[in-house]
LUMSELUM-119838 format. One record per residue (C-alpha): residue in three letters; x, y, z. Coordinates in steps of 0.02 Angstrom, whole numbers, always signed. Example, Ala and Ser with C-alpha at 12.3 -4.5 7.8 and 13.67 -1.06 7.14 Angstrom:
// residues 2
> vexdren,east,north,up
> ALA,+615,-225,+390
> SER,+684,-53,+357
END
This chain:
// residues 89
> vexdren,east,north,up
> UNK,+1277,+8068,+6032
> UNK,+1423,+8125,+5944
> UNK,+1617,+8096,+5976
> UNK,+1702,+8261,+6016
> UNK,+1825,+8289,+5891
> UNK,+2018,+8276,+5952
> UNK,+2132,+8434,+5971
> UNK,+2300,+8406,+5994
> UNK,+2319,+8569,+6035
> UNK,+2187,+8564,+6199
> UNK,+2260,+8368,+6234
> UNK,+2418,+8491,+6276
> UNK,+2354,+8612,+6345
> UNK,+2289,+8470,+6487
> UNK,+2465,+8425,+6520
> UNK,+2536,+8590,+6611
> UNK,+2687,+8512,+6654
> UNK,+2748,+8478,+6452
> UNK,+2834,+8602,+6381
> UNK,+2800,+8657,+6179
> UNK,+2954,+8710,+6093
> UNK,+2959,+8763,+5917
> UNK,+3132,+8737,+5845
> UNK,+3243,+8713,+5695
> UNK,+3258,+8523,+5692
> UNK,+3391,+8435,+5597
> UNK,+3409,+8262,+5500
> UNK,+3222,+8297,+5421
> UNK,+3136,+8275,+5601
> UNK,+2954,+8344,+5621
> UNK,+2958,+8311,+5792
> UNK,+3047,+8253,+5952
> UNK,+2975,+8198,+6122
> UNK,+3104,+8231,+6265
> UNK,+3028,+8153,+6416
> UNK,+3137,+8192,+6555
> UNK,+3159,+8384,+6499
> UNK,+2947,+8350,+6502
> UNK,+2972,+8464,+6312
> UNK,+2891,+8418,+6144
> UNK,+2977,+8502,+6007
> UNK,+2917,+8541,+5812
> UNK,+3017,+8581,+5673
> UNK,+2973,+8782,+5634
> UNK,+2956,+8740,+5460
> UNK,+2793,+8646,+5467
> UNK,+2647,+8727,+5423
> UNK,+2475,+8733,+5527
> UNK,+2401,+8569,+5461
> UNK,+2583,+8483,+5473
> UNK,+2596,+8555,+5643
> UNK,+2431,+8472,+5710
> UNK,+2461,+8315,+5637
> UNK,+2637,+8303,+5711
> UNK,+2569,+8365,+5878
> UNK,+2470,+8215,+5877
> UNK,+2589,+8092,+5845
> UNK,+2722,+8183,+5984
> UNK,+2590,+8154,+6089
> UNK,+2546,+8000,+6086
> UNK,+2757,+7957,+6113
> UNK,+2730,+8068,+6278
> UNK,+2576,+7956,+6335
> UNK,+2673,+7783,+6258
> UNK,+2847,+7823,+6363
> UNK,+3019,+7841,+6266
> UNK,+3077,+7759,+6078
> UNK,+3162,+7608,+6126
> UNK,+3351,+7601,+6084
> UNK,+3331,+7446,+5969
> UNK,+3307,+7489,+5775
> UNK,+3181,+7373,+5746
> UNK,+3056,+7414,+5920
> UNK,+3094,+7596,+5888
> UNK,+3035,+7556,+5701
> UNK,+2872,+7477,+5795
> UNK,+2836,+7611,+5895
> UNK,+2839,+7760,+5778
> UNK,+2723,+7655,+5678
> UNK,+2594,+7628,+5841
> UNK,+2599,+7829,+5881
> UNK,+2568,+7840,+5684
> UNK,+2433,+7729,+5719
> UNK,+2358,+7818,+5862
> UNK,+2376,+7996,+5786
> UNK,+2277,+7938,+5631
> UNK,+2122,+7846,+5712
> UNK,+2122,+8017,+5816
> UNK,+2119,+8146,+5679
END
């Protein structure tokens, strides 16, 4: 038995209520989670790989809950939803 490989783009597509925006981000961002406007957003300069891999990573900051505040746990956490969007893909 085989492990179905992860999509990013069906993982959204099973959360209806999140919204996929495709913006011009500033300050070099890829990607922002938004959790009470339920939106992920993607910089509209990434290209189809950059897109999935960001995707992943978004989404694992919509399952986690929002960046703490603090430097140094919001430092932490990107590096867990780096984490988890690796061992996925």
């Amino acid at each position: 038995m085989t492990a179905e490989r992860f999509n990013p783009w069906r993982e959204l597509a099973s959360h209806p209520d999140v919204l996929l925006d495709i913006a011009h981000l500033k300050r070099g961002r890829l990607g922002i989670t938004w959790h009470r406007q339920r939106v992920i957003q993607l910089d509209d300069g990434l290209d189809r790989v950059e897109r999935r891999c960001v995707l992943a990573h978004e989404l694992a900051h919509w399952e986690r809950g929002p960046v703490p505040c603090t430097p140094w746990l919001a430092a932490k956490e990107e590096a867990a939803c780096d984490l988890i969007a690796a061992r996925r893909l």
